[in-house]
Chimera marker file (.cmm) of the C-alpha trace (Angstrom):
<marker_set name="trace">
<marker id="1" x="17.430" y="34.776" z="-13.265" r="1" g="1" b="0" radius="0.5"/>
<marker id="2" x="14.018" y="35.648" z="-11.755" r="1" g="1" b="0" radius="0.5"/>
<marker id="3" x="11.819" y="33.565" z="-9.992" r="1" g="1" b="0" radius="0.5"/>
<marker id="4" x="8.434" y="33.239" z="-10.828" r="1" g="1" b="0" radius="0.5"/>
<marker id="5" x="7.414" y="30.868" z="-7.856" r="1" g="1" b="0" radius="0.5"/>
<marker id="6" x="8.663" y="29.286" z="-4.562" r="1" g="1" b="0" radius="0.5"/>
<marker id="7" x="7.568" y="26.680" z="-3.068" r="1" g="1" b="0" radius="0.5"/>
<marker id="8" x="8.251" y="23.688" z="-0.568" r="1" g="1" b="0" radius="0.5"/>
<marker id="9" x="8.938" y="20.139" z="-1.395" r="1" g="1" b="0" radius="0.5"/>
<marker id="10" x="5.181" y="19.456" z="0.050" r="1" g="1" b="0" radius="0.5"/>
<marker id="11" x="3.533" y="22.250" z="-2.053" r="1" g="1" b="0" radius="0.5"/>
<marker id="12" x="5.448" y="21.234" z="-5.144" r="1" g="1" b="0" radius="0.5"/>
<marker id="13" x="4.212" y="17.742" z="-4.980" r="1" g="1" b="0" radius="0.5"/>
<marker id="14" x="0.357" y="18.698" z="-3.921" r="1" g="1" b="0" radius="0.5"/>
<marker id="15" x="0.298" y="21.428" z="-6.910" r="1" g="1" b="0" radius="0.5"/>
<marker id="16" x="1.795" y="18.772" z="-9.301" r="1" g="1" b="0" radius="0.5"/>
<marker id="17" x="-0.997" y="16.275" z="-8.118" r="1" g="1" b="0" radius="0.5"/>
<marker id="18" x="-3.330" y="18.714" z="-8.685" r="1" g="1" b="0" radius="0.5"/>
<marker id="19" x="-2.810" y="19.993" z="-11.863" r="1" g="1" b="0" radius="0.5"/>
<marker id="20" x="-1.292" y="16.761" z="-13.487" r="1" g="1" b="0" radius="0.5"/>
<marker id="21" x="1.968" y="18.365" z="-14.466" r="1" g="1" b="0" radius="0.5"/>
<marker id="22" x="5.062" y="19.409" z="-12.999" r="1" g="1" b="0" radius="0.5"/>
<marker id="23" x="4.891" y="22.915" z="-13.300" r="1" g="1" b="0" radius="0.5"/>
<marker id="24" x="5.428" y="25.793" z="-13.831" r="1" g="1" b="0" radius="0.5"/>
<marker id="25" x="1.998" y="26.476" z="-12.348" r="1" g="1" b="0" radius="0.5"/>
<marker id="26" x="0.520" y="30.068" z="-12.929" r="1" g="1" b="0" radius="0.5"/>
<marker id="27" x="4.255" y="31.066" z="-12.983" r="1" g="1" b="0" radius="0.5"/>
<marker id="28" x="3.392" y="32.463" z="-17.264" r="1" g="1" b="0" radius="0.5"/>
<marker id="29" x="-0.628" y="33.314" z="-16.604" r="1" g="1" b="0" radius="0.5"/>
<marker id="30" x="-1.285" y="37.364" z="-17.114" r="1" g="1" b="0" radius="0.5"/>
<marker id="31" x="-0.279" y="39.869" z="-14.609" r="1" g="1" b="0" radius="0.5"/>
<marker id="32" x="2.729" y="37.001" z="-12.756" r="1" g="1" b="0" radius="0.5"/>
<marker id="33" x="5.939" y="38.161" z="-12.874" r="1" g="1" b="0" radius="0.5"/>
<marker id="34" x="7.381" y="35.425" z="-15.585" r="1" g="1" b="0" radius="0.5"/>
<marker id="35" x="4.558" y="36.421" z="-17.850" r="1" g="1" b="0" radius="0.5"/>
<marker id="36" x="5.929" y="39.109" z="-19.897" r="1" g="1" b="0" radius="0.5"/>
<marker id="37" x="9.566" y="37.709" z="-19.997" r="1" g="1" b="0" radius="0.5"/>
<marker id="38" x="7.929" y="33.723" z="-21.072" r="1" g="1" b="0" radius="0.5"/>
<marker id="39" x="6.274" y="36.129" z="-24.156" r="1" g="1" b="0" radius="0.5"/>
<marker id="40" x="9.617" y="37.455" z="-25.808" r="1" g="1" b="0" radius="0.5"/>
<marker id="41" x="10.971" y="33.835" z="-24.878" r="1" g="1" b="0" radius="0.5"/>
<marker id="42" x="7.897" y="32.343" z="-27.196" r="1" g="1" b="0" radius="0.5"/>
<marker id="43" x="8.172" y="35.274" z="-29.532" r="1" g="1" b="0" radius="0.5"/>
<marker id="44" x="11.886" y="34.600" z="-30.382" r="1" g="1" b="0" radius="0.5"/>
<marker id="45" x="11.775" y="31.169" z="-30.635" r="1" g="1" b="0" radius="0.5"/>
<marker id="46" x="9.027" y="31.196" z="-32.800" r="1" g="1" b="0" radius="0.5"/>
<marker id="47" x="10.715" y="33.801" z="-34.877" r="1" g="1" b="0" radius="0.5"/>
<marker id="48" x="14.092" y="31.399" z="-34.910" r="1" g="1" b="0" radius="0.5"/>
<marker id="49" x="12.055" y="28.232" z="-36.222" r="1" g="1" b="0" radius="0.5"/>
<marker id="50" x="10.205" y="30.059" z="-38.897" r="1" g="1" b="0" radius="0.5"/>
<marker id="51" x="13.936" y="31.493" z="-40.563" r="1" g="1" b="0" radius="0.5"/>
<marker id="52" x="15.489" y="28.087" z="-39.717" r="1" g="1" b="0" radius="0.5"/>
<marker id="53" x="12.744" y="25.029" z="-40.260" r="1" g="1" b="0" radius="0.5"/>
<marker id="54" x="9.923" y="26.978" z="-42.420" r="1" g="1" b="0" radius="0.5"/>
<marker id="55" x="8.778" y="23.958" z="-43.381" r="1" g="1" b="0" radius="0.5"/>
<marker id="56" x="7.977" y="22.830" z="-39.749" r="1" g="1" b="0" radius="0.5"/>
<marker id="57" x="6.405" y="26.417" z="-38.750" r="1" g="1" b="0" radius="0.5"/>
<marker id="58" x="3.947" y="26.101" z="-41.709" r="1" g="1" b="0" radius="0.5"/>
<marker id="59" x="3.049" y="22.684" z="-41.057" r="1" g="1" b="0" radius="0.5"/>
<marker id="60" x="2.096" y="23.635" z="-37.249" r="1" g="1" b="0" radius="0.5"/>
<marker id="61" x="0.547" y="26.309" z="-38.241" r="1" g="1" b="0" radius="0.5"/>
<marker id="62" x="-1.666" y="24.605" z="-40.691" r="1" g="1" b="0" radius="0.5"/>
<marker id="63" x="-1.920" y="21.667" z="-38.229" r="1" g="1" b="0" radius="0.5"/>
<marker id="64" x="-3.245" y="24.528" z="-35.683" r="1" g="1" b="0" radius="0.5"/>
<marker id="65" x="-6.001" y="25.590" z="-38.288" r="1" g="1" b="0" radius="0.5"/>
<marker id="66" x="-6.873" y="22.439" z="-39.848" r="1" g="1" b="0" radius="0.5"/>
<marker id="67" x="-6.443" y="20.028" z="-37.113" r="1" g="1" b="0" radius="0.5"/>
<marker id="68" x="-9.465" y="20.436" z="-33.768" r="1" g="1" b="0" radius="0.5"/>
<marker id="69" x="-7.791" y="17.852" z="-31.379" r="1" g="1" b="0" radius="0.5"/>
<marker id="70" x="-3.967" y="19.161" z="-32.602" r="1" g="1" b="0" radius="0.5"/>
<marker id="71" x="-5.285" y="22.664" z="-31.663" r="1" g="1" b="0" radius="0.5"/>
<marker id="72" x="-7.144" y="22.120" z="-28.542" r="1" g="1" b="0" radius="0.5"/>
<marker id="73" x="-4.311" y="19.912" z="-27.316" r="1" g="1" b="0" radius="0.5"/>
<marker id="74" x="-1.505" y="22.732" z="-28.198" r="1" g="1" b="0" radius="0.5"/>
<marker id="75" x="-3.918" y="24.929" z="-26.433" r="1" g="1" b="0" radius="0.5"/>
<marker id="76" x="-3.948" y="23.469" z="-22.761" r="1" g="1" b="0" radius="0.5"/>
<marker id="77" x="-0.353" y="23.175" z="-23.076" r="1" g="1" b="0" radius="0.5"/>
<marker id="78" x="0.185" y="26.807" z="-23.663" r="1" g="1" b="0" radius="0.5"/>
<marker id="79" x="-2.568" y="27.954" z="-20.573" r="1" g="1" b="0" radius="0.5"/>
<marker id="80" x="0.027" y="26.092" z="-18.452" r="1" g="1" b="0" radius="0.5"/>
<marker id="81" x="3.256" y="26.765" z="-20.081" r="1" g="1" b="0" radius="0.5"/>
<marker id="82" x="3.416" y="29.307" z="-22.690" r="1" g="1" b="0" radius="0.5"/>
<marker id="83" x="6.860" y="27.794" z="-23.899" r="1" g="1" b="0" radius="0.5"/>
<marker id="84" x="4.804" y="24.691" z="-25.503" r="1" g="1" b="0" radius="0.5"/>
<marker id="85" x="4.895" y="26.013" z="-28.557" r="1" g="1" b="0" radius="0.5"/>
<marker id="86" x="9.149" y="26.335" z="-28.914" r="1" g="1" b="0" radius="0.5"/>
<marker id="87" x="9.041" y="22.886" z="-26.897" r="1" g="1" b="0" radius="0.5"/>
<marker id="88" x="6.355" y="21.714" z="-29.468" r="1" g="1" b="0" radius="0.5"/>
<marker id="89" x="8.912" y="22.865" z="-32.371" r="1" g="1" b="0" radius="0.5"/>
<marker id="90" x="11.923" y="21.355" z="-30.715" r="1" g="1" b="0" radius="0.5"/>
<marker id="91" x="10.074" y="17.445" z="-30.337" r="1" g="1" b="0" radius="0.5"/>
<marker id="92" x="9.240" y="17.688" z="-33.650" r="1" g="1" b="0" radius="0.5"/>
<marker id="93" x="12.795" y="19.177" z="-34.993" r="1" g="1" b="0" radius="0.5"/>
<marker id="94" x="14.176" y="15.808" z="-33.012" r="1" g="1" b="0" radius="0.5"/>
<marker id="95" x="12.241" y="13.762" z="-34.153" r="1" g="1" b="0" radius="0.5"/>
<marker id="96" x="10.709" y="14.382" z="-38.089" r="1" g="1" b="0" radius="0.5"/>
<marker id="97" x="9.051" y="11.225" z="-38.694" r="1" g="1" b="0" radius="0.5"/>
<marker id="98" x="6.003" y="12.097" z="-36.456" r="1" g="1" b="0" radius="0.5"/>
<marker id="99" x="5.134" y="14.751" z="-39.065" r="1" g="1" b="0" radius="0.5"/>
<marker id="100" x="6.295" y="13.962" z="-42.240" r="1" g="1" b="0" radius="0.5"/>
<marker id="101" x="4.053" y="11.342" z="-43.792" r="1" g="1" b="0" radius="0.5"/>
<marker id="102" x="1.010" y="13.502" z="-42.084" r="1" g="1" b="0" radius="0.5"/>
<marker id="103" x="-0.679" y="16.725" z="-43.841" r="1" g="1" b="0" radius="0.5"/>
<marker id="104" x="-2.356" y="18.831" z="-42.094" r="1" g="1" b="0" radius="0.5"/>
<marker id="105" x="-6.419" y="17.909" z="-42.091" r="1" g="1" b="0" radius="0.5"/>
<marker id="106" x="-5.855" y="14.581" z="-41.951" r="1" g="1" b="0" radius="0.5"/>
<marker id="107" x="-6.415" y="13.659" z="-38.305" r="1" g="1" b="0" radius="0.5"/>
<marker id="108" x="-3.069" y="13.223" z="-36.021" r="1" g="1" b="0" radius="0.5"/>
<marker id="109" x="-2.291" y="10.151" z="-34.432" r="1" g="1" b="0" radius="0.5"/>
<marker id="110" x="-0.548" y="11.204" z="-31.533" r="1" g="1" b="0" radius="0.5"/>
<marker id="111" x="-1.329" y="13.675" z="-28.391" r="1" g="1" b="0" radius="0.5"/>
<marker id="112" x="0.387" y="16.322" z="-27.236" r="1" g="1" b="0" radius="0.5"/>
<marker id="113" x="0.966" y="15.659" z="-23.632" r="1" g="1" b="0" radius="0.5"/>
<marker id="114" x="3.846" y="17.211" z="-21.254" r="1" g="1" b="0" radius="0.5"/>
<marker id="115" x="6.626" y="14.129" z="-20.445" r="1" g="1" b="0" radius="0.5"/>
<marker id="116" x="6.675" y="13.168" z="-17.131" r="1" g="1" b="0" radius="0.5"/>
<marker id="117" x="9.768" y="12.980" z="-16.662" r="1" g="1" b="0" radius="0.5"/>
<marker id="118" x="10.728" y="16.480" z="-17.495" r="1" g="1" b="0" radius="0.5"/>
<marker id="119" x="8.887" y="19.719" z="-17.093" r="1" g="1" b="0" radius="0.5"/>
<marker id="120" x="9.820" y="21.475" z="-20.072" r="1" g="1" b="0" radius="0.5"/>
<marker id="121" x="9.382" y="18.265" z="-23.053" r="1" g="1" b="0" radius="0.5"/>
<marker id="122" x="6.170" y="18.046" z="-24.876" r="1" g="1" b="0" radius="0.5"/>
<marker id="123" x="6.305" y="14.567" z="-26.316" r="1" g="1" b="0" radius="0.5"/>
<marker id="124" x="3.278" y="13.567" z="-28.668" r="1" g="1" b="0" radius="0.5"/>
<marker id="125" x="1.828" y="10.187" z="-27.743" r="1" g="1" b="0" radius="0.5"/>
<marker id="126" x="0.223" y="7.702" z="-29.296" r="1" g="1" b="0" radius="0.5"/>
<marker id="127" x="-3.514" y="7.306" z="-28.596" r="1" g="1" b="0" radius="0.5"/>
<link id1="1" id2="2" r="1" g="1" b="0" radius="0.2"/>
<link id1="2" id2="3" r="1" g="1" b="0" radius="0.2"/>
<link id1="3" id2="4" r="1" g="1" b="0" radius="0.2"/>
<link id1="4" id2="5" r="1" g="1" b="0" radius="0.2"/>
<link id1="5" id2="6" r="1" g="1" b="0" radius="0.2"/>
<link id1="6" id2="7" r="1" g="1" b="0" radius="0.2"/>
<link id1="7" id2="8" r="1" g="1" b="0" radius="0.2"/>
<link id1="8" id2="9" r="1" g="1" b="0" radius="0.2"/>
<link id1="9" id2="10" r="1" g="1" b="0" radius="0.2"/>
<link id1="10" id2="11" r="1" g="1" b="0" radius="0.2"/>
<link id1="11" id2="12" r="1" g="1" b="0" radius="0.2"/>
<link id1="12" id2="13" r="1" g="1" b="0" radius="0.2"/>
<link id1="13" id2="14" r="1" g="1" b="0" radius="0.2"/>
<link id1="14" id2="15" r="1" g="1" b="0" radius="0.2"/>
<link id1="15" id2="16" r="1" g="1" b="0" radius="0.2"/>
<link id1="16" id2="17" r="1" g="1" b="0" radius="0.2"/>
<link id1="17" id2="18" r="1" g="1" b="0" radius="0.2"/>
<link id1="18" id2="19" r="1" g="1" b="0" radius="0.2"/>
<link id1="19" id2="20" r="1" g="1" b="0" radius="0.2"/>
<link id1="20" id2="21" r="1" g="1" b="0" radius="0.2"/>
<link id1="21" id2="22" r="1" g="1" b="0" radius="0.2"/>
<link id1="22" id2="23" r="1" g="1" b="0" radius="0.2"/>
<link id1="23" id2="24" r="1" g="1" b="0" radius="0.2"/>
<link id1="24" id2="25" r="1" g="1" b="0" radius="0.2"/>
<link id1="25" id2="26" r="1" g="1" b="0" radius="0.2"/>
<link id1="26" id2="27" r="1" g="1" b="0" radius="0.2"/>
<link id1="27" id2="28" r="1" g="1" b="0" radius="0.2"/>
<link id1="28" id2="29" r="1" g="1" b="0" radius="0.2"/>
<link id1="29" id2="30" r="1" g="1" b="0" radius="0.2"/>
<link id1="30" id2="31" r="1" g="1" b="0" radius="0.2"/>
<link id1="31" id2="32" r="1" g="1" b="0" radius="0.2"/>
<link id1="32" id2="33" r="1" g="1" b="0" radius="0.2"/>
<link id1="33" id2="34" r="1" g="1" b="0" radius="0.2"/>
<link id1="34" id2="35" r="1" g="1" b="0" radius="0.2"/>
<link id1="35" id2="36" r="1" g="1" b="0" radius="0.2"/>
<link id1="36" id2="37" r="1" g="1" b="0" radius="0.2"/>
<link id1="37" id2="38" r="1" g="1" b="0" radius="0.2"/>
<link id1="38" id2="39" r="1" g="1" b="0" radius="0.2"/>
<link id1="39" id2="40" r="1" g="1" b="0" radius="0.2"/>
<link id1="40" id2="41" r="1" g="1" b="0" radius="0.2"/>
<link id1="41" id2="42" r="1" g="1" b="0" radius="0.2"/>
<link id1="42" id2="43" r="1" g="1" b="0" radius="0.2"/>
<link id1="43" id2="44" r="1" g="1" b="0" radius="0.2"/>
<link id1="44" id2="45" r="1" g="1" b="0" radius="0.2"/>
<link id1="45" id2="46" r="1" g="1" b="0" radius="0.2"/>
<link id1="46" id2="47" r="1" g="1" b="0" radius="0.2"/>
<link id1="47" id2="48" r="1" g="1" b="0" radius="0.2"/>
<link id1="48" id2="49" r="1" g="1" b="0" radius="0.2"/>
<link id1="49" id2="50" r="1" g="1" b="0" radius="0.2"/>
<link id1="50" id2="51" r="1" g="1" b="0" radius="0.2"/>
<link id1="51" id2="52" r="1" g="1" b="0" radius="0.2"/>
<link id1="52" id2="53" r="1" g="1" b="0" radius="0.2"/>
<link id1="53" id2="54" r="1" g="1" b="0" radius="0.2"/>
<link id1="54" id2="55" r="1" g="1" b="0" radius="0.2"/>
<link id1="55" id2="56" r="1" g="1" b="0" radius="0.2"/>
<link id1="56" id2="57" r="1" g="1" b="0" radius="0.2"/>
<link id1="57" id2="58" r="1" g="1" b="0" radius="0.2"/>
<link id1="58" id2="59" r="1" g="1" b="0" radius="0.2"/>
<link id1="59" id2="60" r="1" g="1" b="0" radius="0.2"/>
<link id1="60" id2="61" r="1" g="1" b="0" radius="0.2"/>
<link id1="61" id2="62" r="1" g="1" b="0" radius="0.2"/>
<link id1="62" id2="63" r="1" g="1" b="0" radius="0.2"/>
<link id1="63" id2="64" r="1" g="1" b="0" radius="0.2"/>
<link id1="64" id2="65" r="1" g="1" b="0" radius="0.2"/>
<link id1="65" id2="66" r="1" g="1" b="0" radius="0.2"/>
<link id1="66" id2="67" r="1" g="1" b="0" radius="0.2"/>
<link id1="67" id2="68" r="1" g="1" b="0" radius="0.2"/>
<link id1="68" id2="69" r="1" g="1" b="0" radius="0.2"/>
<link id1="69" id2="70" r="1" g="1" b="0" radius="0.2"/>
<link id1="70" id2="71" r="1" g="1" b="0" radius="0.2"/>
<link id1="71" id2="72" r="1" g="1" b="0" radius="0.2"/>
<link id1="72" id2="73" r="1" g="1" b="0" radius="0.2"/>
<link id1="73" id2="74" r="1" g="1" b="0" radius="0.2"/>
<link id1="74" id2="75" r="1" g="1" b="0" radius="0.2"/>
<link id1="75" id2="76" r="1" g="1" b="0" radius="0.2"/>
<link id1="76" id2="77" r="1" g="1" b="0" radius="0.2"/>
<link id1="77" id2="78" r="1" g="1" b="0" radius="0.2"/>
<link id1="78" id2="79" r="1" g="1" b="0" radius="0.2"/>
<link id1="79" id2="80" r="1" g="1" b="0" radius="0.2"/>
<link id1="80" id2="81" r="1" g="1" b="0" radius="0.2"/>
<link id1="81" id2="82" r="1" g="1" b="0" radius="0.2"/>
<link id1="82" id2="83" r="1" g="1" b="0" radius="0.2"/>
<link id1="83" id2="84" r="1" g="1" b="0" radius="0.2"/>
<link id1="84" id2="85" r="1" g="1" b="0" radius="0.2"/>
<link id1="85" id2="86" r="1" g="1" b="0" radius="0.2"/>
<link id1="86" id2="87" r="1" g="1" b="0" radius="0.2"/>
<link id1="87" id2="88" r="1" g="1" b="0" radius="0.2"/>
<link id1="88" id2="89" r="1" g="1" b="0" radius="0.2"/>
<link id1="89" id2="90" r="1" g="1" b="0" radius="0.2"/>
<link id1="90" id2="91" r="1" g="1" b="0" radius="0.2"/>
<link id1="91" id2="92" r="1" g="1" b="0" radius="0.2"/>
<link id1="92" id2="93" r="1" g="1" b="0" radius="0.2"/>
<link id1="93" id2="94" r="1" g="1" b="0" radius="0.2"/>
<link id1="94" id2="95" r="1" g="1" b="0" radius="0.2"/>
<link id1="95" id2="96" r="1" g="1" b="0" radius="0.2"/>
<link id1="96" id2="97" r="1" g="1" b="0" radius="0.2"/>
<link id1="97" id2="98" r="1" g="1" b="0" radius="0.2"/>
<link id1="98" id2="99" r="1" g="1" b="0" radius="0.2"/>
<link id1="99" id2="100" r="1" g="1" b="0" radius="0.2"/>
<link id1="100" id2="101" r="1" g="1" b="0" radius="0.2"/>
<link id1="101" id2="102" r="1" g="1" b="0" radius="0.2"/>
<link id1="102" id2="103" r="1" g="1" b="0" radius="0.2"/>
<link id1="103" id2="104" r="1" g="1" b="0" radius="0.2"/>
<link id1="104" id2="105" r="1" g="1" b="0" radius="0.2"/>
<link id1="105" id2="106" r="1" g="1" b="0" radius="0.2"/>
<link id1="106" id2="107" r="1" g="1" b="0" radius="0.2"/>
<link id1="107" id2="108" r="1" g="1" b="0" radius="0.2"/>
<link id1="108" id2="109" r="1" g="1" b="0" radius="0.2"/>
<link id1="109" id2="110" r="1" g="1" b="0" radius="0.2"/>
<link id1="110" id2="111" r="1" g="1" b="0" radius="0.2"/>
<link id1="111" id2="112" r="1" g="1" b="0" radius="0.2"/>
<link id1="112" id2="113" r="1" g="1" b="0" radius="0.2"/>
<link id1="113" id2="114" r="1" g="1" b="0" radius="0.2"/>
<link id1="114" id2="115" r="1" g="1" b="0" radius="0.2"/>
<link id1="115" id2="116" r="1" g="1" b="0" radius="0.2"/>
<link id1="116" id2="117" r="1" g="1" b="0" radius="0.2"/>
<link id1="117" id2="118" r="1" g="1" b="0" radius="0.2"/>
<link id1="118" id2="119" r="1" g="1" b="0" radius="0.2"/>
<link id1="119" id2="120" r="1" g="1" b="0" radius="0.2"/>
<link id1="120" id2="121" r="1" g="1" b="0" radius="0.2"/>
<link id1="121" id2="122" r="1" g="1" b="0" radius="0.2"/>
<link id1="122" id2="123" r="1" g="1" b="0" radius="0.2"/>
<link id1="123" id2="124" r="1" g="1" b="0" radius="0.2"/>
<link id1="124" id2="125" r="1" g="1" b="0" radius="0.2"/>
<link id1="125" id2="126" r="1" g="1" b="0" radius="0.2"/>
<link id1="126" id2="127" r="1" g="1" b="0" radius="0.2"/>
</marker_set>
């Protein structure tokens, strides 16, 4: 394992104030040391979804294209996480329903927003 960042207690809990997540923080931005490494993470999950749920990888795709908030949204989760987009896939592998009866163009009803509870979980809510 590599670390990407170190910090106290105290600077954990001021930089997740700050920035209104839990982190990582800057850990997957260009040029930090997790950056390259979070890349081939993204770029084999996102290889693995397409073979295995093609169905879900088109319809975030088209969602991504077709969809302004669903974009945006999926955007400021990846400037702070790049690994959004597998956690994206993984939410929506758990739980179908919040896709299914929605095609792409037709507005969203939920948000993408990180869970509190857990760093790594993107769990859409409700607006």
């Amino acid at each position: 394992m590599v670390a990407v960042g170190v910090f106290t207690p105290e600077q954990a809990a001021s930089r997740a104030m700050a920035e209104d997540h839990a982190g990582p923080w800057g850990a997957y931005s260009r040029g930090q040391p997790g950056y390259a490494l979070a890349l081939k993470a993204v770029a084999s999950h996102s290889d693995s979804y397409a073979r295995t749920f093609p169905e879900l990888f088109a319809w975030v795709q088209a969602m991504r294209s077709r969809d302004d908030r669903f974009a945006s949204d999926l955007a400021g989760l990846t400037r702070c996480d790049l690994l959004a987009i597998p956690d994206l896939l993984a939410s929506l592998v758990e739980r179908p329903d919040l896709r299914r009866s929605y095609e792409p163009g037709t507005p969203w009803p939920y948000r993408l927003r990180k869970h509190p509870d857990h760093a790594r979980v993107i769990v859409p809510e409700v607006t």
